[in-house]
N, C-alpha and C positions, 0 to 999 in steps of 0.2 A: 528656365533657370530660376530656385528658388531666392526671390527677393526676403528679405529681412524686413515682419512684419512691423507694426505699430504696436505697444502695446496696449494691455486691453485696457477698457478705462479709469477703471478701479487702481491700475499700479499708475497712472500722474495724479492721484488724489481727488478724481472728481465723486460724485455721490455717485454709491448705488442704487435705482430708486429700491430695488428688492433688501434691502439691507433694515437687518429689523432694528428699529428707532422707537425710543420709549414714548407713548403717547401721553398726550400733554390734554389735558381736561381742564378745563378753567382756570386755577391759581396752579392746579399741582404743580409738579415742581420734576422735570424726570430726573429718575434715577439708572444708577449704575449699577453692571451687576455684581459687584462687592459690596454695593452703598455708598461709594467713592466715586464722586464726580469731578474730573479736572475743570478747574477755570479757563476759561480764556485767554487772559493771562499768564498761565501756565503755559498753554499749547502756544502760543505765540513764543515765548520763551525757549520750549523746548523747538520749535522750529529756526528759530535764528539761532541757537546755538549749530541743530545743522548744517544751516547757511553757511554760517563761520568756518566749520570742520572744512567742509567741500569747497569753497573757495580756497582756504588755506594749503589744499592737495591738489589744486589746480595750478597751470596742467599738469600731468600724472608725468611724470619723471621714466624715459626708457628703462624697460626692468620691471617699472611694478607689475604686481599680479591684482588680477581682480575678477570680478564676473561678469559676463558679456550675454544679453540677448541676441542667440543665435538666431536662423533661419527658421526651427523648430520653434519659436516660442518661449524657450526655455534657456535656464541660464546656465552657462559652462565656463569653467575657471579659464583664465587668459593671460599670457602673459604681450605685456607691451614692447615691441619691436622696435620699431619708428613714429616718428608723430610732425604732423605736418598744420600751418596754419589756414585757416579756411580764409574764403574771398573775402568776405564780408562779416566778421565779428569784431569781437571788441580781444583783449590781451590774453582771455585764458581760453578764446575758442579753436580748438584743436582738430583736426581729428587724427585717429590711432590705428596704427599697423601694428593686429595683433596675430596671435598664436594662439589657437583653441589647444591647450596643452594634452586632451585627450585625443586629441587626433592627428592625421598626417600634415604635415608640413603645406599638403597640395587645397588644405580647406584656408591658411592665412587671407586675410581681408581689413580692406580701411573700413572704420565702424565709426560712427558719431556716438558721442558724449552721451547722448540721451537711452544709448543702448548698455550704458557700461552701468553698471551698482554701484555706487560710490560709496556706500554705510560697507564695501567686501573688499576694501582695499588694502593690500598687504604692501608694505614698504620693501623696496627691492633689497635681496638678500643675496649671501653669497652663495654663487652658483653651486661651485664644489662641495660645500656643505649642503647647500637644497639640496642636489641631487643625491647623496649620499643618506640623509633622511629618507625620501621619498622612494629609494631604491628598496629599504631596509621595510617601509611601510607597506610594499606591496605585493601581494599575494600573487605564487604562481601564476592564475588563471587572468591574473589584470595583465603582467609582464607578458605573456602570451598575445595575449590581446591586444593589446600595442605594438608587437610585433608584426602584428599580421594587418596593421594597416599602413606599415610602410614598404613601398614597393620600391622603393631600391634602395639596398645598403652602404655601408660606409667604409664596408671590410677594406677599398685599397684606399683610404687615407688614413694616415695617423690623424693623431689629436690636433697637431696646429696645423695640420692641413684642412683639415675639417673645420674647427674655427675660422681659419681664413674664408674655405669654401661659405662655408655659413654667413660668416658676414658681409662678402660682396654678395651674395643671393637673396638675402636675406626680407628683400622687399620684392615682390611679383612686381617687373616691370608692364606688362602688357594682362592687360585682365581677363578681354576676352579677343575671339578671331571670328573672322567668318570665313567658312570654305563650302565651297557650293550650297548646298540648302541647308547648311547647319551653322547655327552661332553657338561658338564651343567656349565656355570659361577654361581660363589656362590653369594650372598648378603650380610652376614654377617660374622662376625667372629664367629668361633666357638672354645671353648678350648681343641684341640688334645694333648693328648701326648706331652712331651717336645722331645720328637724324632723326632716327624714332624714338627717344627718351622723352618726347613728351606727349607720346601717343598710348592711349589705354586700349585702343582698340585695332587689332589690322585686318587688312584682306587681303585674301590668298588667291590667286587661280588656283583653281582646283588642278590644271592640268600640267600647268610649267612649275608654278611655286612661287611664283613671281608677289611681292608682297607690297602693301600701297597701305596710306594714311587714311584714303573718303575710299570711299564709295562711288562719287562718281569717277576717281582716278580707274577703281576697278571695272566700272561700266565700259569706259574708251578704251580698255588694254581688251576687256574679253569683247571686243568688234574687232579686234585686229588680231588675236594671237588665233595661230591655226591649227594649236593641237588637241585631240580631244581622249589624250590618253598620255601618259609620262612617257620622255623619248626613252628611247633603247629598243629593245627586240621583249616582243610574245614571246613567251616560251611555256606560255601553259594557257589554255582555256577550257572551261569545262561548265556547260550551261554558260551562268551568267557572270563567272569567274574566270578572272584573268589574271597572271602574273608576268610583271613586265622585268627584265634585266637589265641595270641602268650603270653604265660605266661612269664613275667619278671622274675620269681624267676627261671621256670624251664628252660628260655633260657635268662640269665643273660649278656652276652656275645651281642647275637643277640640284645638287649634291649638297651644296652649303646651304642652300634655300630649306632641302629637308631637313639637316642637322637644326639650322634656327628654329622648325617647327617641334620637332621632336625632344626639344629642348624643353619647348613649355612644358611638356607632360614627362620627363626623365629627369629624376633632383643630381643624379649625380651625376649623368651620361657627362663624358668628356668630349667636350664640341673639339672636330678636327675639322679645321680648314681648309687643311691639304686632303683633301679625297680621292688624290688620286690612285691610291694606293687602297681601295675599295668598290665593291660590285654593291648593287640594293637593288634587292627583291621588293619590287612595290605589289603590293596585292591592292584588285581591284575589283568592285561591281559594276558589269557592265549594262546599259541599257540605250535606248535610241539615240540620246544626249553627249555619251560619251564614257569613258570608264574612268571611275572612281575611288581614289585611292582610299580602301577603307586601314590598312597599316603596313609596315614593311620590315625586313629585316637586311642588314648590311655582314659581307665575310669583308677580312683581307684579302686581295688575291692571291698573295704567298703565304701561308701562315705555317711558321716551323715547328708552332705545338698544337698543330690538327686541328686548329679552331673553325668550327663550319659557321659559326655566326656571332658575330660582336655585337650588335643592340637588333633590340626587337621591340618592337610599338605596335600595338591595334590603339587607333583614335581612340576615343570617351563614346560617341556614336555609335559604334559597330562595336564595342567590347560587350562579352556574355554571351556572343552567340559562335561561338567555337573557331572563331579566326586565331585566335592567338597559338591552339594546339596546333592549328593548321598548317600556318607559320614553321612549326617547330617540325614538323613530321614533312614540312617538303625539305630544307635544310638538311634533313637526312635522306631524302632521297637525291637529291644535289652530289651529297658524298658517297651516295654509291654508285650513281653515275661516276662517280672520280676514280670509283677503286678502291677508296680509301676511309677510313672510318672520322669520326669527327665528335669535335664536344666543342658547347659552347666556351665563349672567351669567360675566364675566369678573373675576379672574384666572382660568382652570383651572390644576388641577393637573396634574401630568408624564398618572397616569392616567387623568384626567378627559378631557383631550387624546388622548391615544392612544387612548379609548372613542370620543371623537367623531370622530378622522381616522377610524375603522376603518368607522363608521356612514357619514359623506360620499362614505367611498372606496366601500363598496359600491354604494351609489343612486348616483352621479354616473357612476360605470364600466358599470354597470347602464342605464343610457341610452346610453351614449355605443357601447354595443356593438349597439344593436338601431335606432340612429338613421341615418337614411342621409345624405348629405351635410354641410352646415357646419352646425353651430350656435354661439349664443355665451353667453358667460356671463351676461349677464342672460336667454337665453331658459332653461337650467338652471337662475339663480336662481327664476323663476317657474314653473317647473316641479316645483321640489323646495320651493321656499321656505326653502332654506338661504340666507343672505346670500351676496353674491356676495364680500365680501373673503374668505370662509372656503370658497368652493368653489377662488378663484385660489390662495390657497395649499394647498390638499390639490393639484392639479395640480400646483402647483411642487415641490411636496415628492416628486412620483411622477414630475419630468418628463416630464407630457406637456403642457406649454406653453411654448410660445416668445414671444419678443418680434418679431417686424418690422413695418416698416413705419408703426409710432407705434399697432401695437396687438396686444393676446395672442393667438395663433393654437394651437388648441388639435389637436396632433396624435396620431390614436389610431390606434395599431397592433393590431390583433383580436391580435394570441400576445401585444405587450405588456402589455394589458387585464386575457387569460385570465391571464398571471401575476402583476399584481397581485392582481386580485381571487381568485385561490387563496391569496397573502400575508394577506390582509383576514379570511381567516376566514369562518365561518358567520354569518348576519345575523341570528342567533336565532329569536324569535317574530314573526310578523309580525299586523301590523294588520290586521284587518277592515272598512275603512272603512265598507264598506254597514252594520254593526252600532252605528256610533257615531251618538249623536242629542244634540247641542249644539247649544247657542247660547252666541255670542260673550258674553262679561260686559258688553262696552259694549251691547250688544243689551237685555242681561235686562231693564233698569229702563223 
């Protein structure tokens, strides 16, 4: 985990000895290279006037902006969230819960004093208006860009629900965790227990979810607890991959344990309590030790608008290496075991969406390149078990569907295809079908 270095010696004002210094021969006298040499006097002077400025904006008032020594070295404008007082200073020693304003919400962090710029301080302004400048300032390709480093959207709250949300979240309670051989910095806040409010750090069994304040709490629970894989039933293994089916009602416990987890790393997910009215797909690597959960995804068991899955998480550990499509493409094989076709729970976010056109675009192009004649979008939606409004617009989004005649005519050019589907990426890991052994939930009872 990247700590936040010191800086280099030169920026707290010590000498540097490489630093060219006019040389001094007998009486001479150095000089400056204008021929203007400040007094001593002078520098003293303009040094306490600094003094003066930087005490007098101490401490920095929630709201301001300023510059912050990142983890990089480098300084990135900030805005200040929270501010708390340290153990041992004197009245203006603080430290600041800030906001890297270039980046996602999940980089927020407590910084000391000595990391901030204080000669880059902007006095807190009104929001509606900054943001309204700052909008107006910035170019396509930045608005872009800061789009695509927040991984989940805001689409279902309005405005003062979102303020609300924002300001009870607004400070990462739990900083980081540990779960089997990984110590994971969190992203978000998530609402533990009022017992753990003064915990920055927790630990997980990797295998119940069971969650503790030390370390050695965790030592005495993993001697006693005897499982070595999350409860419910296998329903998939293939090599060293396992997917486990986990009933919220029959393991109630297990269920809110993961909603707490998944919390740290989801800004909007909405924590449900009540799980019982939910299935989760825990995926796992297995080895001598036990099988571990690297992310999972949760459906409703009923869902009236075809939803095959409401959140979906790969840890920080295992992300980049194709679990998260993986995820996405057994969900759809889930609903055709059903019969039935499925789309995720709606709003997505910007990258929630762009996971799933990239998933549709691959399987939809993926037929349509090996298929010989017409086909139509309900024989693709029964084919793939993507819903048919979400296969019509990944088409329209990649043009190749027209309108005549009073219906969509679906045209695939073989170079068109081969250059989407090289835009599309790798389709990650793929399913095993012959390895999974389900049954539907409406089936089970």
């Amino acid at each position: 985990m990247g700590s936040i270095g010191t800086p280099p010696s030169a920026e707290n004002g010590s000498a540097n000895p490489n630093t060219a210094t006019a040389a001094c021969d007998g009486d001479r006298k150095p000089q400056s290279v204008d021929g203007y040499h400040a007094s001593s006097n002078e520098r003293t002077l303009e040094s306490d006037v600094s003094k003066k400025r930087k005490s007098s904006i101490l401490p920095l008032e929630v709201g301001t902006r300023v510059m912050c020594r990142w983890r990089d070295s480098k300084y990135h404008p900030v805005k200040v969230i929270e501010r708390r007082r340290t153990h041992c200073g004197g009245p203006n020693d603080y430290e600041y819960y800030v906001h890297y304003t270039e980046f996602n919400r999940r980089l927020d962090e407590w910084v000391k004093l000595d990391q901030l710029d204080l000669d880059s301080v902007e006095a807190v302004v009104d929001e509606k208006v900054e943001d309204k400048v700052t909008s107006l300032k910035m170019t396509r390709h930045q608005k872009r860009k800061i789009d695509e480093t927040h991984v989940e959207g805001h689409e279902e709250l309005d405005a003062a629900s979102l303020r609300e949300h924002e300001e009870f979240t607004k400070v990462k309670n739990i900083a980081t965790i540990e779960l089997g051989r990984y110590e994971i910095e969190t992203w978000y806040f998530s609402p533990f227990p009022p017992e753990y409010n003064d915990s920055l750090k927790l630990y997980f069994c990797e295998f119940c979810l069971n969650f503790m304040k030390r370390k050695e709490q965790l030592q005495r629970h993993m001697r006693k607890c005897d499982l070595k894989h999350p409860p419910g039933d296998e329903i998939y293994r293939s090599g060293t991959l396992s997917m486990f089916e986990v009933d919220g009602k029959k393991n109630k416990v297990y269920g809110q344990n993961l909603c707490y987890l998944a919390k740290l790393f989801l800004d909007h997910k909405t924590l449900y309590y009540d799980v019982d009215l939910f299935l989760f797909y825990i995926l796992c690597e297995c080895d001598d030790r036990g099988c571990h959960m690297v992310g999972y995804f949760s459906k409703e068991k009923h869902s009236e608008e075809s939803y095959n899955l409401a959140c979906i998480l790969t840890l920080p550990p295992y992300q980049r290496k194709g679990y998260g499509k993986f995820l996405i493409a057994f969900s759809y094989e889930l609903s055709k075991k059903e019969g039935k076709v499925g789309t995720p729970e709606r709003p997505l976010s910007d990258l929630g969406l762009l996971s799933y056109r990239g998933y549709w675009t691959r399987v939809l192009l993926d037929i349509l390149k090996k298929h010989k004649g017409n086909i139509s979008i309900k024989e693709l939606s029964d084919m793939t078990a993507i819903k048919a409004e979400d296969i019509l617009t990944t088409l329209q989004s990649l043009e190749l569907i027209q309108y005549r005649k009073g219906q969509h005519v679906i045209c695939a050019d073989p170079k068109v295809l081969d250059r989407h589907l090289k835009a599309a990426g790798r389709g990650g890991l793929d399913v095993d079908v012959s390895k999974l052994i389900w049954t539907p939930y409406k089936d089970q009872g």
